[in-house]
C-alpha positions, 0 to 999 in steps of 0.5 A, spaced: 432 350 576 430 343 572 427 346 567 430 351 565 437 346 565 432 342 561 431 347 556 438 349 556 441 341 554 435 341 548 438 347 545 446 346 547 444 338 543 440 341 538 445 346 535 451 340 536 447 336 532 445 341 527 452 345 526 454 339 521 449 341 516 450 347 517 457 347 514 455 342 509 450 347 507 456 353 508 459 348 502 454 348 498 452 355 497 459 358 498 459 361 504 466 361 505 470 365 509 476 366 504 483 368 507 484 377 507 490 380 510 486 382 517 484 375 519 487 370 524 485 363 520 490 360 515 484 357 511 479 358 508 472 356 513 465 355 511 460 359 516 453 359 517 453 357 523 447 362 525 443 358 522 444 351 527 444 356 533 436 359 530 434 351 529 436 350 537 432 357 539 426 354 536 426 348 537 427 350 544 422 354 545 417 350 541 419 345 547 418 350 553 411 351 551 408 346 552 412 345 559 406 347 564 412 350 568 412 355 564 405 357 561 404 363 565 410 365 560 406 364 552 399 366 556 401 372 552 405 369 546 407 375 543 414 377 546 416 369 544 413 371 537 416 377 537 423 373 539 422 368 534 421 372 528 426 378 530 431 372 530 429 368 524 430 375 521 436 377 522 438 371 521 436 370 515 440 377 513 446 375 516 445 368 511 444 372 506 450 376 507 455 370 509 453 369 502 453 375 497 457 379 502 451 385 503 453 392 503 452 395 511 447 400 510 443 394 507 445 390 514 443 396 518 436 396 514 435 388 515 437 389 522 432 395 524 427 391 521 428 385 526 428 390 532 423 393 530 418 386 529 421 384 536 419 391 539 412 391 535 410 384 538 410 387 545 419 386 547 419 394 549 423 398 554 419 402 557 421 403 564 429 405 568 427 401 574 433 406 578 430 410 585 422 407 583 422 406 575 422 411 571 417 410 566 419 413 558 415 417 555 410 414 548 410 408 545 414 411 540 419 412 544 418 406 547 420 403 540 426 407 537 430 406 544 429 398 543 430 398 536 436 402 539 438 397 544 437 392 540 441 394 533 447 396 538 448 390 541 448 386 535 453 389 531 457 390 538 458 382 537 459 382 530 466 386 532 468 382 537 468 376 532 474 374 530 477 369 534 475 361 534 470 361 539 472 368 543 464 371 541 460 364 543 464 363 549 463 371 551 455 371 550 455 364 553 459 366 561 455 373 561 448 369 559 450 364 564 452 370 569 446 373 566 441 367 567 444 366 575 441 373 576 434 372 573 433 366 576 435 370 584 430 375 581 424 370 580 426 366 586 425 373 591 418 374 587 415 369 588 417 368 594 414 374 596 408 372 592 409 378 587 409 373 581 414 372 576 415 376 571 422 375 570 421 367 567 421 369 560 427 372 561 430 366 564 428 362 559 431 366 554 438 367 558 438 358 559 437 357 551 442 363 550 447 359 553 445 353 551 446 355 543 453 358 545 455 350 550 452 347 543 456 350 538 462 351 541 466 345 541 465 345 533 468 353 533 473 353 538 481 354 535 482 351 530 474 351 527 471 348 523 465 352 521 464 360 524 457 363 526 458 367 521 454 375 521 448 370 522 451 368 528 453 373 531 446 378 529 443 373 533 447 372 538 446 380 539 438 380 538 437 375 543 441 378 549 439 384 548 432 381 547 433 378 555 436 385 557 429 389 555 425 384 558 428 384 565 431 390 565 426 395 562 420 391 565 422 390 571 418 393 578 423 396 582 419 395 589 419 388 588 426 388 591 426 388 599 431 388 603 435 384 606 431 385 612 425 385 609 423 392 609 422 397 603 429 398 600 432 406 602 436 409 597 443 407 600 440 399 599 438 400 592 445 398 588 441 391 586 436 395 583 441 398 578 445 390 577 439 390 571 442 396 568 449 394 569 449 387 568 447 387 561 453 393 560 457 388 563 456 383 559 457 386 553 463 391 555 468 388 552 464 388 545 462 396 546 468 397 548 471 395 542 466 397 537 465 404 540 473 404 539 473 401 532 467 407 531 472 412 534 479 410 530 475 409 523 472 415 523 478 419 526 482 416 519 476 418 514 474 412 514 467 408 514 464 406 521 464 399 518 471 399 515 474 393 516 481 393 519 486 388 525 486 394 530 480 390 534 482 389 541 484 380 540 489 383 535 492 387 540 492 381 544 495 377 539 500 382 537 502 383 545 504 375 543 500 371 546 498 365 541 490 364 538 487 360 545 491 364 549 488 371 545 481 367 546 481 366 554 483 373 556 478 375 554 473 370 556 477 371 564 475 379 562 468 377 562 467 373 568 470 378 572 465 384 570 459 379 569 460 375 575 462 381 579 456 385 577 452 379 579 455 379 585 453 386 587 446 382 589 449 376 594 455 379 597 454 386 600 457 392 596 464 392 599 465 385 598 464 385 591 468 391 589 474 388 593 472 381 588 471 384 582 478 389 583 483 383 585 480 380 579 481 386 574 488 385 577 489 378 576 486 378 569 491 384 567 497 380 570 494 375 565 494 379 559 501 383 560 504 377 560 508 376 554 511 382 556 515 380 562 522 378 560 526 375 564 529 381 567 522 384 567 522 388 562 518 388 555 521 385 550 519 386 542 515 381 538 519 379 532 515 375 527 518 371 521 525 371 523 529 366 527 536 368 531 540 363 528 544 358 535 551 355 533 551 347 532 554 344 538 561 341 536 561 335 533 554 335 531 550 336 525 547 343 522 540 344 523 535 349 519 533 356 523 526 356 521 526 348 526 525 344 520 529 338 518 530 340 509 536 339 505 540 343 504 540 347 498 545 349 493 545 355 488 550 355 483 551 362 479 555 363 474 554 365 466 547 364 463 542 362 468 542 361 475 540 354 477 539 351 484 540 344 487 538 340 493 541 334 496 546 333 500 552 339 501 558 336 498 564 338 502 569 343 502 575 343 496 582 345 497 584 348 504 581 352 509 583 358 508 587 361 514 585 366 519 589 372 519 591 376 525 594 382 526 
C-alpha cells in the first residue's frame, strides 16, 4: 500500500504544481473557454488542464518503474507504452480541440486511434471472468471491443464535464473506490500464491486518482482553469484502460471462497464486481451521455449537439446552487462505487441494504430544494424579486438587494432624460384616499 500511496502523492504533487503552467499556456495559445448560453461560469476561462494531468501520468509512471516493487509490472513494458502513447495522444487531440475547436468526427478518429494504439500494445479485453472466463473470440475482436470500451468512456466523461470540479471529483472516488477493490484483489493472490496479476491495475488506479486529488484544488468552483477535452479524454482513457486490465484479464478461479474452497455458483457474485464495478464508476456519466444520445437524436439533431439538458442542469434547474449541483452528484458516485465494492467484504445482504439507504439518503439530498415549508414543490423563479414593504419609519431599500441610488426619469417633450441622485420629496398635498 506504501508504494502505491507513494505514486499517488507523486502524481497528485506533479498535476498541482503543473496546472499553473498549463493555464499560462491556455492564455498563451487562446484556450479559452468563451462564455455561450448553455454554460454555467460567468467569465471566460482558460482550459488545458489535460495537459498537467498527462505530465503527472508520466512522471508517475517513469518513477513506478524503477520501484523494485513494481518490476514484475514493466517485465513486459508494453501495456504501459500502450498507456502512455494512447493517453499522449488523446491528450494531444483534446489540446488541439481546446484550441481550434475540432469537428466530432475529427475528435472520434483521434480518439479511435488512441484506443487502438493502447489495444495494439497488449491492453486487450479478451475474456468476462463470469462462472469460469468466457474467452472472446480473435484477436480482431479482442481489439475493436477495447477500442469500443475505451472511446465510449472517454466521451462518457466529456458529457459529464460541465460543472467546476464535478468530472475529476467523480473519476477520483470511483478511482478511489476502484483502487481499494484492486488492491483487495492482489492481496488475495498473492496470498494464495497465484501471482499478482492485478498490480498494473493498482498502479494505474493510484496515479488516476492522484491526477483527479492534484488537480482539483485548482477546478473546484469557482475555477480557475478547466481540464478541458484534453482532460476529460484523458481521464476516459485511462479508467478504462484499468477497467480492461482488471477486468478483461482476470482469472476467475483465482477467487476462493470465503472458506477457502472453490467458489460455487451462488458464491461467485465477486466475480462480477470487475464488471459492475467499472459500469458503477462511470454510470452517472453513461447515463447522462446515453440520454443526451437518446434525446438529441430524438429531435434530429447531431449526437454531439450540445445543449443544457444534461443531468447537472437539471440539478441546477431543481434550484440548488454550483457546489451544491457538484456534491450530489459526487454523494451518487460514492454510493454506487463503493456499494458495488462492498459486495466483495460484506456479504450479498448487507451490502444491498447499504447501497438502498444510500440511493434513499442521496435521493432526499437531491429533491431537496423542492421541500417547501408545507411539503409541497415550489416553483424557481429566476430574475425576479417579490418586492417586501419598509418597515415604518425606515428607509426604502432596492429589490435586487443592492443599496443604488435612486433613479429619476423625467419624460416630457423632446427626448427622455434619466438622473440619479437623491429622490427629492413630494410637492403639493397628498392626494386623498377615496372610500366608497
Amino acid at each position: 500500500m506504501r508504494v502505491y500511496l507513494l505514486l499517488l502523492l507523486v502524481s497528485a504533487a506533479t498535476t498541482y504544481l503543473m496546472t499553473p503552467l498549463a493555464r499560462w499556456c491556455a492564455l498563451r495559445f487562446g484556450a479559452i473557454t468563451a462564455v455561450r448560453d448553455r454554460d454555467v461560469h460567468a467569465i471566460p476561462t482558460p482550459r488545458l488542464g489535460g495537459l498537467a494531468m498527462l505530465v503527472g501520468l508520466l512522471v508517475a509512471l517513469t518513477v513506478a518503474s524503477g520501484l523494485p516493487f513494481l518490476s514484475s509490472v514493466f517485465t513486459d513494458p508494453r501495456p504501459i507504452w500502450g498507456l502512455a502513447g494512447g493517453a499522449t495522444t488523446v491528450c494531444l487531440l483534446g489540446v488541439a480541440d481546446d484550441i481550434w475547436d475540432l469537428d466530432w468526427v475529427t475528435k472520434l478518429v483521434g480518439q479511435v486511434l488512441g484506443a487502438g494504439f493502447m489495444a495494439w500494445q497488449g491492453v486487450l479485453l479478451f475474456q468476462l471472468p463470469i462462472f469460469g472466463d468466457v474467452v472472446i473470440g480473435s484477436e480482431r475482436v479482442w481489439q475493436a471491443l477495447t477500442v469500443l470500451v475505451v472511446v465510449v468512456a472517454m466521451n462518457a466523461v466529456n458529457f459529464v464535464d460541465g460543472l467546476d470540479g464535478l468530472a475529476a471529483g467523480m473519476i477520483g472516488i470511483g478511482g478511489t473506490a476502484f483502487f481499494l477493490y484492486s488492491y483487495w484483489l492482489t492481496i488475495l493472490t498473492v496470498d494464495g500464491g497465484r501471482g499478482n496479476y492485478a498490480n498494473l491495475a493498482t498502479l494505474v488506479l493510484a496515479v488516476l486518482v492522484g491526477m483527479c486529488v492534484g488537480f482539483l484544488p485548482h477546478n473546484v468552483y469557482p475555477a480557475r482553469i478547466f481540464m478541458g477535452d484534453s482532460g476529460s479524454m484523458l481521464l476516459g482513457l485511462v479508467i478504462a484502460a484499468a477497467t480492461i486490465v482488471l477486468t478483461g484479464q482476470l482469472d476467475a478461479s483465482a477467487l476462493p471462497a470465503h472458506d477457502g474452497a472453490a467458489l460455487l455458483p451462488r458464491q461467485q457474485i465477486p466475480v462480477f464486481v470487475p464488471i459492475l464495478l467499472p459500469v458503477a464508476v462511470l454510470l452517472l456519466p453513461l447515463l447522462d451521455m446515453g440520454l443526451a444520445v437518446i434525446r438529441r437524436v430524438g429531435a434530429g439533431k447531431s449526437p454531439f449537439h450540445p445543449d443544457r439538458m444534461h443531468l447537472h442542469h437539471r440539478l441546477l434547474s431543481l434550484g440548488h446552487s454550483h457546489r451544491s449541483a457538484v456534491g450530489i452528484m459526487w454523494i451518487w458516485t460514492v454510493v454506487f462505487a463503493f456499494g458495488t465494492a462492498s459486495l466483495v467484504v460484506l456479504s450479498t445482504t448487507q451490502a444491498l441494504w447499504g447501497l438502498g439507504l444510500g440511493m434513499v439518503a442521496a435521493a432526499l439530498l437531491t429533491l431537496g430544494p423542492l421541500r417547501g415549508k408545507n411539503g409541497g414543490a415550489q416553483p424557481i423563479i429566476t430574475g425576479v424579486t417579490p418586492a417586501v414593504p419598509p418597515a415604518r419609519g425606515a428607509e426604502p431599500r432596492s429589490t435586487t438587494g443592492e443599496h443604488r441610488p435612486a433613479t429619476r426619469t423625467t419624460v416630457g417633450p423632446g427626448r427622455p432624460t434619466t438622473t440619479t441622485g437623491p429622490a427629492r420629496p413630494p410637492t403639493g398635498r397628498p392626494t386623498p384616499e377615496k372610500h366608497p
